[in-house]
C-alpha angles and dihedrals in degrees: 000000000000099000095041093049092049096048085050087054096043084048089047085042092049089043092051092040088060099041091052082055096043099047094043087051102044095026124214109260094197095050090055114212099299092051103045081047086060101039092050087050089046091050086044091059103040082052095048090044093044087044092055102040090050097050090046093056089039092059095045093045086053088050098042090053100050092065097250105172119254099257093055088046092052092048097040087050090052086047092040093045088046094046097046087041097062093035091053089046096051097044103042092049081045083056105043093039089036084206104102095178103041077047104062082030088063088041082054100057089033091055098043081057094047091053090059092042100043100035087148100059096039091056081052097049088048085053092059085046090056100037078047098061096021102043100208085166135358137202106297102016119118112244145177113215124167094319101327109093104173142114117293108251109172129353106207130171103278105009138041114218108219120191094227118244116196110338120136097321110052138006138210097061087294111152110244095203090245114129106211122208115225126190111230085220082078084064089064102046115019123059117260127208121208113197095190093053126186115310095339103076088180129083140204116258131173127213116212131222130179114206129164126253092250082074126118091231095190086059092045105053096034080061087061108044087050080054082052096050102053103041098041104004104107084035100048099047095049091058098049096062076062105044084050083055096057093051096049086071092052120069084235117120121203142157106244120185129211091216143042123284140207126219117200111207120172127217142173102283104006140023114246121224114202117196115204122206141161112228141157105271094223080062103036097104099046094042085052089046100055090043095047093052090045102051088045082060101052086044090058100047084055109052093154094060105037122035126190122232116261127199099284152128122244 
């Protein structure tokens, strides 16, 4: 359909185009001078404007059928809107004022009024620009950004469009259904997380247990980092060579390990065990989910071995 829709618009440009030149040249003895003037410039437009807007879908028909991924399509149609647009714009007012210079000269004055007028916009516009080049977030990834945290779903000129996670609707990185507006200025001034990362689009999460001190706590971790294993552990391992790839090109050292782990922290009245995993954050929630109701389970079938903490004072 896109294809289609941009060759009809570069044979309407080319026709105009001609007609304009072959009116300008011949002349049309019924429309008298004023009228063949306005006609040419009327044939000139339509054949600027065609000529854009056909580009524009032509080069998005090529893009769309040579299998570029989502994310590169959205941004090159951002670039490709923005660079027609001005283009068009610039071309059609050069045609109409037929004074090209005068003409840039006038955008000129107009836009250095519009940057004290419109700060706000133009910061936005400078923070597409950024996220653009920089890439602190693209199309899809799940970001934090001020006090939205959700899914990107669109990154426009002056806005970027998030599928709300959490918020005041919903919790446990659940998605409430709410699409939240963000000014790409924030991008400029506030600090933004990405989940997904460069490269890494998995995170690391912990999955908490309170036992009481009368637990075997070898038993007991050992229980969930076997949990771990086989909910996460092929998948896990197989991630981290490439989260310690990724490293390798910071100047960040860590020590990064292939399996599960489990944390001991002691508090008044029962001892913490913090499993540490590393898991998709689309699938954080469901994977701690299943773990958590599985080593429950395997607590429970071995009472004598793991105890749970009671209302008391140690």
């Amino acid at each position: 359909m896109a294809r289609r829709l941009s060759s009809a618009l570069v044979v309407l440009a080319v026709a105009s185009a001609l007609s304009a030149l072959a009116v300008g040249r011949a002349g049309v003895p019924w429309f008298g001078p004023d009228g063949e003037a306005l006609l040419v410039e009327g044939l000139t437009v339509l054949a600027i404007l065609s000529a854009a807007f056909g580009s524009y879908w032509l080069v998005l028909a090529y893009l769309a059928s040579h299998a570029v991924d989502k994310r590169r399509r959205h941004d090159a149609r951002n670039v490709l809107r923005l660079a027609f647009g001005i283009v068009a714009t610039v071309a059609t007012l050069g045609a109409l004022t037929d004074q090209w210079v005068g003409m840039l000269v006038s955008l000129g004055v107009v836009g250095f009024a519009i940057t004290f007028a419109l700060q706000q916009p133009l910061f936005s516009l400078i923070g597409w620009f950024y996220i653009l080049v920089n890439r602190p977030y693209q199309v899809g990834d799940r970001i934090a950004i001020e006090d939205t945290r959700g899914d990107v779903v669109s990154i426009g000129f002056f806005v970027t469009e998030v599928w709300e996670i959490d918020g005041e609707l919903v919790s446990t990185n659940q998605p409430s259904g709410r699409i939240i507006t963000v000014p790409n200025s924030g991008v400029l001034s506030s600090h933004v997380v990405n989940f997904y990362g460069e490269g890494v689009p998995y995170v690391w999460n912990e999955l908490s247990v309170q036992v009481a001190y009368e637990t075997d706590l070898d038993f007991a971790t050992d229980v969930m980092i076997d949990v771990a294993d086989d909910h996460l552990g092929e998948e896990m391992a197989r991630e981290i060579a490439k989260y310690r790839d990724r490293l390798a090109e910071t100047p960040v050292e860590l020590d990064v390990v292939e399996e599960p782990t489990v944390n001991v922290r002691q508090a008044e009245s029962w001892v913490e065990l913090r499993l540490r995993y590393l898991v998709h954050p689309r699938r954080g929630t469901r994977a701690r989910n299943a773990m958590y109701e599985a080593i429950l389970r395997r607590f429970n079938d071995n009472p004598d071995r793991v105890g749970f903490p009671v209302s008391r004072s140690r």
